[in-house]
C-alpha positions as protocol buffer text, in pm:
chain_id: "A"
residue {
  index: 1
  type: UNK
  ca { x: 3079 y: 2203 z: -6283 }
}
residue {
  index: 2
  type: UNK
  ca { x: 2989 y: 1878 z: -6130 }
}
residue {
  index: 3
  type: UNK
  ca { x: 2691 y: 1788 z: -6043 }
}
residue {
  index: 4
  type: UNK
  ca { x: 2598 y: 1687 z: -5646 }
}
residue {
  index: 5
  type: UNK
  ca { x: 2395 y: 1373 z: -5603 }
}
residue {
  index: 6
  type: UNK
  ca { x: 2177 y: 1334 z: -5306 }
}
residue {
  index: 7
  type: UNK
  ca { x: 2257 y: 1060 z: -5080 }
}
residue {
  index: 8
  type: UNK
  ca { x: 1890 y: 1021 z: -5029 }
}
residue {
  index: 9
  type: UNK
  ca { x: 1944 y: 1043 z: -4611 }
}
residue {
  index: 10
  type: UNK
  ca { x: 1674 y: 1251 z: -4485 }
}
residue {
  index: 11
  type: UNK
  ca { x: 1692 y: 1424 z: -4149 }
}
residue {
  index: 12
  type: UNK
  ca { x: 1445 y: 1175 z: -4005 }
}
residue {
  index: 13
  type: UNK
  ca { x: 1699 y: 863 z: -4136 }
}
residue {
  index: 14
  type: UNK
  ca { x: 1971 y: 1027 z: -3975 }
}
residue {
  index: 15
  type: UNK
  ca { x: 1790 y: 1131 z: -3627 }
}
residue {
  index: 16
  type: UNK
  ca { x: 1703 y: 763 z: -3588 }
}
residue {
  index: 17
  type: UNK
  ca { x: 2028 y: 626 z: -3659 }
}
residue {
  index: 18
  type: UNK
  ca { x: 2189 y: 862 z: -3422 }
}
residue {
  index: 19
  type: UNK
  ca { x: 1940 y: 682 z: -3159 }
}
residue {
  index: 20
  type: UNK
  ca { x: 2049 y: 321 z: -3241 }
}
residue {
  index: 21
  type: UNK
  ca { x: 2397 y: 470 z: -3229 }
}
residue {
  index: 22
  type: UNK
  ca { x: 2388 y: 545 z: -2882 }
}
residue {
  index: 23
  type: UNK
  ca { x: 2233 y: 904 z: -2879 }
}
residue {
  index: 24
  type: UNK
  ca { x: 2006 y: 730 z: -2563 }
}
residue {
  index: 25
  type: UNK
  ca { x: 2291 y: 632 z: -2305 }
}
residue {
  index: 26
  type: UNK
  ca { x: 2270 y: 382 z: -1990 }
}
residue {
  index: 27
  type: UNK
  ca { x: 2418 y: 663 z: -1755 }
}
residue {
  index: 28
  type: UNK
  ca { x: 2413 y: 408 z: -1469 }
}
residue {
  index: 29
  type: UNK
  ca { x: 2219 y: 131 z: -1315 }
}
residue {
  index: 30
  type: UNK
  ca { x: 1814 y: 289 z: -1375 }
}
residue {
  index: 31
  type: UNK
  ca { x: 1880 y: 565 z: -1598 }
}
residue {
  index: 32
  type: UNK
  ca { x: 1813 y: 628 z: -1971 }
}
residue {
  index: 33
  type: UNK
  ca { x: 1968 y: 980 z: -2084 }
}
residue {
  index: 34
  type: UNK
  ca { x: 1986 y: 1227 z: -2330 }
}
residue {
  index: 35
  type: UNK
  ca { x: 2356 y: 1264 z: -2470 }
}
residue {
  index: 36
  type: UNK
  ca { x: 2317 y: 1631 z: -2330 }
}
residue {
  index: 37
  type: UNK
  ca { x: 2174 y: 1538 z: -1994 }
}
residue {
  index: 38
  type: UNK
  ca { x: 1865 y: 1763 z: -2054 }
}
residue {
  index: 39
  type: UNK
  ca { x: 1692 y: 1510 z: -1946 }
}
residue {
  index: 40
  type: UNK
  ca { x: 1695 y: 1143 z: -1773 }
}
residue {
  index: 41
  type: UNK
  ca { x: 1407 y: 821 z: -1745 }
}
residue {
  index: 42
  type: UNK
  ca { x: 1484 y: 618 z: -1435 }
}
residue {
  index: 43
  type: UNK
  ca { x: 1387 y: 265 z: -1445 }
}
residue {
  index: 44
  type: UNK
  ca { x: 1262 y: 101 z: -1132 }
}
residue {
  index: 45
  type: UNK
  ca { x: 1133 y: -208 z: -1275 }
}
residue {
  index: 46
  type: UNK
  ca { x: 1221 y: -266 z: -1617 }
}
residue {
  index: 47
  type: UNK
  ca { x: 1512 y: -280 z: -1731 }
}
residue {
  index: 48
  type: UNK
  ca { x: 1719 y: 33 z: -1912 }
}
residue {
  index: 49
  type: UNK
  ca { x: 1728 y: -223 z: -2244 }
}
residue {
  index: 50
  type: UNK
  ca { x: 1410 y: -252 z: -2263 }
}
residue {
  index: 51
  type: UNK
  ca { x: 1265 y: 123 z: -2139 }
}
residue {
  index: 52
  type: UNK
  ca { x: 1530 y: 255 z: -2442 }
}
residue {
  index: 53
  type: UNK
  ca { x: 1336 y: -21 z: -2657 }
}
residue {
  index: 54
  type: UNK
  ca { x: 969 y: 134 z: -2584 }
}
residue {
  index: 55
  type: UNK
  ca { x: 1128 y: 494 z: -2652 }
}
residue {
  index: 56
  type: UNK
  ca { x: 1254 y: 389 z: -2967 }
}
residue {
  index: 57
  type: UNK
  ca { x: 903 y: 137 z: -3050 }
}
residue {
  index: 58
  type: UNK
  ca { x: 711 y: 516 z: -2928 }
}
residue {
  index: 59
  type: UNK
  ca { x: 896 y: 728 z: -3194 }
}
residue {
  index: 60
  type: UNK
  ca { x: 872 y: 456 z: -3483 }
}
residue {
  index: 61
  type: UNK
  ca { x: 492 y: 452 z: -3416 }
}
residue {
  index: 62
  type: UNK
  ca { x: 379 y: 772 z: -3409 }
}
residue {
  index: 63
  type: UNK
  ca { x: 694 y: 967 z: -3536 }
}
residue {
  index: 64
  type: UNK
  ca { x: 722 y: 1345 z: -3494 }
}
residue {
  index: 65
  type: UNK
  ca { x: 1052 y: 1509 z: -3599 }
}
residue {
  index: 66
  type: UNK
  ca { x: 1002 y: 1819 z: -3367 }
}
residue {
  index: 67
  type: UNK
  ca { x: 894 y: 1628 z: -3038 }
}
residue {
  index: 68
  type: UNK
  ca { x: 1184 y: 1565 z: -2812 }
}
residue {
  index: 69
  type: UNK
  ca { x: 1261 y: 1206 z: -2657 }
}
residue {
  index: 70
  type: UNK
  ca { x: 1210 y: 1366 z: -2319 }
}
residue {
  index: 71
  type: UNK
  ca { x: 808 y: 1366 z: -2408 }
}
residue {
  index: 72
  type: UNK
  ca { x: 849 y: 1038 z: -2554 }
}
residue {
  index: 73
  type: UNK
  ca { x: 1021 y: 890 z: -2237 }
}
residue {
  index: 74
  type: UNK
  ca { x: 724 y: 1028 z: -2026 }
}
residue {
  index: 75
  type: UNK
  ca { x: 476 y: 908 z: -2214 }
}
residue {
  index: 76
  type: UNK
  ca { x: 594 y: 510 z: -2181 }
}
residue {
  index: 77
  type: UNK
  ca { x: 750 y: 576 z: -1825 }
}
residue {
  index: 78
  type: UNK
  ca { x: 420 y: 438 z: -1713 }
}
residue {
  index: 79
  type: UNK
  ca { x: 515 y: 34 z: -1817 }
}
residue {
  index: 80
  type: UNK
  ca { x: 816 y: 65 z: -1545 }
}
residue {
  index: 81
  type: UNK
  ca { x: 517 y: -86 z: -1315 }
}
residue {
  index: 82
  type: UNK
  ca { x: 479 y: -424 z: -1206 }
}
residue {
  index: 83
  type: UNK
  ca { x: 164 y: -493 z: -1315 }
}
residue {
  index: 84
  type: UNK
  ca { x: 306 y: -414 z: -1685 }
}
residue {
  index: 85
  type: UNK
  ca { x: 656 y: -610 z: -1624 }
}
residue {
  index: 86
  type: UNK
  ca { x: 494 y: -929 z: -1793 }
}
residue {
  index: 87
  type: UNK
  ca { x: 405 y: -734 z: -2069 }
}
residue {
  index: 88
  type: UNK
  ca { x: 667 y: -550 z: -2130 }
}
residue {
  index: 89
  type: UNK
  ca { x: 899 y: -857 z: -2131 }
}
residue {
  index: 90
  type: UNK
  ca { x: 726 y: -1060 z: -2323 }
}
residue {
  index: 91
  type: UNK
  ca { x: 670 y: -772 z: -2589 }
}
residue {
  index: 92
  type: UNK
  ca { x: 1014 y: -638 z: -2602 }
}
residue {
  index: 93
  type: UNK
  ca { x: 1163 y: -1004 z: -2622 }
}
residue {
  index: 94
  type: UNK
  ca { x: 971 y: -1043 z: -2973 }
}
residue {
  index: 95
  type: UNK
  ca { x: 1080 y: -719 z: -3081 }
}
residue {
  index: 96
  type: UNK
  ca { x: 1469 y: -836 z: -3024 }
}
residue {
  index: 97
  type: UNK
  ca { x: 1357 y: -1213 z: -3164 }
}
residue {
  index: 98
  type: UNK
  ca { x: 1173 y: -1015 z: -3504 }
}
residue {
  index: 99
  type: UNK
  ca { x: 1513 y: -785 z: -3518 }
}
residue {
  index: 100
  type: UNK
  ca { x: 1743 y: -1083 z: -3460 }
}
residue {
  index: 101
  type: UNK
  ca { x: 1594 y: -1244 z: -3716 }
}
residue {
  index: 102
  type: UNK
  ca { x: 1694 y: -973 z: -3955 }
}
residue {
  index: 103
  type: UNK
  ca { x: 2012 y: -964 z: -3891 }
}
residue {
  index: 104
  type: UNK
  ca { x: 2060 y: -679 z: -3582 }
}
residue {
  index: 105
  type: UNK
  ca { x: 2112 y: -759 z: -3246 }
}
residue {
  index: 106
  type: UNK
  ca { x: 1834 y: -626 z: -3128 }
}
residue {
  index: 107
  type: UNK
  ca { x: 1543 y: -398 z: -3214 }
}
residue {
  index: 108
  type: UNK
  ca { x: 1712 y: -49 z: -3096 }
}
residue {
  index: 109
  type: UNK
  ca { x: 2032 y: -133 z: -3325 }
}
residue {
  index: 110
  type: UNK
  ca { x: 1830 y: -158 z: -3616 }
}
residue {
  index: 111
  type: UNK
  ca { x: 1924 y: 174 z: -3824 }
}
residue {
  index: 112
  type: UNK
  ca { x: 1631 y: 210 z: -4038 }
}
residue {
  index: 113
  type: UNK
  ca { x: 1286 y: 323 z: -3910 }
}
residue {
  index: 114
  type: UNK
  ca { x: 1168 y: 131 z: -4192 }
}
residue {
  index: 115
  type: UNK
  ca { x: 1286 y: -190 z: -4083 }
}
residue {
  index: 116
  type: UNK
  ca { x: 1181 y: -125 z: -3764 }
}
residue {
  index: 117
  type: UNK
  ca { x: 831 y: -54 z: -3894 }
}
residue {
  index: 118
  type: UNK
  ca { x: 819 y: -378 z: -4062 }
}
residue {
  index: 119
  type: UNK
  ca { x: 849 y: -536 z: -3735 }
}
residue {
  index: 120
  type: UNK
  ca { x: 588 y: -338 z: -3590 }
}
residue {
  index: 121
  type: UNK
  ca { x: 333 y: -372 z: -3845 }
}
residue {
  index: 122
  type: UNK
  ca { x: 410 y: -785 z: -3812 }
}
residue {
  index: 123
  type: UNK
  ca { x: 277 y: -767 z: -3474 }
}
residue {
  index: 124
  type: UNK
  ca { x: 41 y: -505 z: -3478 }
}
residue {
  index: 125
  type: UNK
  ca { x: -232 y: -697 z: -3382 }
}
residue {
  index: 126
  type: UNK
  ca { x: -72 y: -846 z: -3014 }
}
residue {
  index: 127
  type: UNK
  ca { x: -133 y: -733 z: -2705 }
}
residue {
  index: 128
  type: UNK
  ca { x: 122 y: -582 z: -2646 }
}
residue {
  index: 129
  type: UNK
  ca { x: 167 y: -317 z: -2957 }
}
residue {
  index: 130
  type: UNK
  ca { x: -193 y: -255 z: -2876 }
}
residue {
  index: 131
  type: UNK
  ca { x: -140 y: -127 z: -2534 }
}
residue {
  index: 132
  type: UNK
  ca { x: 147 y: 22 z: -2592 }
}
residue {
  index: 133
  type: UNK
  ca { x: 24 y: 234 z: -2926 }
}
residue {
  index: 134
  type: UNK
  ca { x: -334 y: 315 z: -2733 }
}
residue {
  index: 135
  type: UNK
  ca { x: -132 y: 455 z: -2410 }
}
residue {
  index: 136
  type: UNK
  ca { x: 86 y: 647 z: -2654 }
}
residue {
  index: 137
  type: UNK
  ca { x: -247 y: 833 z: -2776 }
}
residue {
  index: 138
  type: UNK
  ca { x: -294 y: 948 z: -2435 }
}
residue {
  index: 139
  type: UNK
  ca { x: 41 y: 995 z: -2285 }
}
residue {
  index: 140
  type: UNK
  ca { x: 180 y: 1178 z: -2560 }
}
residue {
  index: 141
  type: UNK
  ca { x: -75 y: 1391 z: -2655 }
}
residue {
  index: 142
  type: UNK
  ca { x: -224 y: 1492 z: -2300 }
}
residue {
  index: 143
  type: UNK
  ca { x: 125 y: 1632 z: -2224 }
}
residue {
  index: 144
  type: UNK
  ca { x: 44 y: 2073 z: -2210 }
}
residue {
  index: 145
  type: UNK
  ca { x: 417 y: 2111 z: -2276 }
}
residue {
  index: 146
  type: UNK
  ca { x: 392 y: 1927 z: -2616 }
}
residue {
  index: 147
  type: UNK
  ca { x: 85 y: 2116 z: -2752 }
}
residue {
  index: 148
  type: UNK
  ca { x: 268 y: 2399 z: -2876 }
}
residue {
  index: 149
  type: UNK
  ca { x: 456 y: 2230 z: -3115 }
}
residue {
  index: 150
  type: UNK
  ca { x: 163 y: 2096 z: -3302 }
}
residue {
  index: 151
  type: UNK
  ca { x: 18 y: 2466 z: -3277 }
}
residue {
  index: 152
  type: UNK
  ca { x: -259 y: 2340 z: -3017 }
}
residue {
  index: 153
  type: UNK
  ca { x: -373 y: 2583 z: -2825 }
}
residue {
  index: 154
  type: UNK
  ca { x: -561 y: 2356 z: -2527 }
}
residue {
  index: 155
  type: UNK
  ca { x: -902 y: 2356 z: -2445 }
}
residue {
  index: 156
  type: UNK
  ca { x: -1140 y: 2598 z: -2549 }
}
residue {
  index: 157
  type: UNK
  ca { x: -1454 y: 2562 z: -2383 }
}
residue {
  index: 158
  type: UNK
  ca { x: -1397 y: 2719 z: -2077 }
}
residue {
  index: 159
  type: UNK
  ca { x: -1285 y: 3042 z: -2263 }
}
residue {
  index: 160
  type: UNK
  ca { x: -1594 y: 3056 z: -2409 }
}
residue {
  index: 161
  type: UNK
  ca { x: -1531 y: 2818 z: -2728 }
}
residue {
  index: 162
  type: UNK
  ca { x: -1336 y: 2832 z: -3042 }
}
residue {
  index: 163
  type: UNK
  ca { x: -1556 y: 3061 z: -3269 }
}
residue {
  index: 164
  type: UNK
  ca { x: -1469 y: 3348 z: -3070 }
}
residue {
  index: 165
  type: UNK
  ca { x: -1079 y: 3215 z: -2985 }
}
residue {
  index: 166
  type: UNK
  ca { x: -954 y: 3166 z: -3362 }
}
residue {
  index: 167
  type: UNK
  ca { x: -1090 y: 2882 z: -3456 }
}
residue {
  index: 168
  type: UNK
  ca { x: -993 y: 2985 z: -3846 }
}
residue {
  index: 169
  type: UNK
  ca { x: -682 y: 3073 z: -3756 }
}
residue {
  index: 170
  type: UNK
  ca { x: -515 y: 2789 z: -3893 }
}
residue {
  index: 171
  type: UNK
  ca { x: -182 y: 2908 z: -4091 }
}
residue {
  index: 172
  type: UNK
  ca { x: -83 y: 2499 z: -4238 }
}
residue {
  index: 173
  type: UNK
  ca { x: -373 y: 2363 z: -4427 }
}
């Protein structure tokens, strides 16, 4: 009997592959879709390049197998404004400069989340990767639809408080 080696591909390798692959398609001029058309980001402002760029830039920063891209795309949906355009061009342009450099044609081609998290961490300190990482704290995890799948049960207070609401009832730690 022969023995299988691993290819060493883990599920979150393959998931973001399968997004520079194409798994986020241009449907038609302003929309970003899911392969299944479950759901859709129009883009008034920005353009679909660079809305598929700030889903992609979302996930690498604060990465969560289980969370769909639809939650993602609502939580950067807010820099398709044009008092963010600036930003968002000038930000998204050095991601696609920092990926060219490394060979891809842009940042959303670039296979591995750890290359793209190189890139991140090299500008981690700009303007925009700031705004964009302190809305994602907000417009991620303020969504009620996503709180289930971190086991959050919402807020407690006006139920009286955790310590009679299960406050040890914590199954993962």
């Amino acid at each position: 009997m022969t023995k299988i080696e691993r290819t060493g591909l883990t599920r979150r390798a393959l998931l973001s592959r399968s997004v520079a692959a194409g798994a986020l398609c241009v449907t038609g001029a302003g929309f970003i879709a899911a392969p299944n058309a479950a759901w859709a980001v129009e883009v008034t402002v920005i353009t679909e390049h660079q809305m598929a760029t700030l889903l992609q830039m979302a996930r690498d920063i604060y990465p969560h197998d289980r969370v769909g891209d639809q939650f993602y795309a609502v939580a950067v949906k807010g820099y398709d404004a044009e008092d963010k355009k600036a930003l968002v061009d000038e930000g998204i342009a050095a991601l696609d400069a920092a990926a060219q450099a490394a060979g891809h044609a842009d940042y959303v081609s670039m296979g591995w989340e750890e290359d793209r998290v190189k890139i991140l961490q090299g500008m981690e300190d700009s303007g925009f990767f700031q705004t964009v990482r302190g809305g994602l704290v907000t417009g991620l995890y303020n969504q009620k639809d996503v709180w289930p799948i971190f086991g959050y049960q919402g807020e407690s207070f006006s139920q009286g408080g955790y310590i009679d609401r299960g406050f040890d009832d914590i199954d993962w730690l």
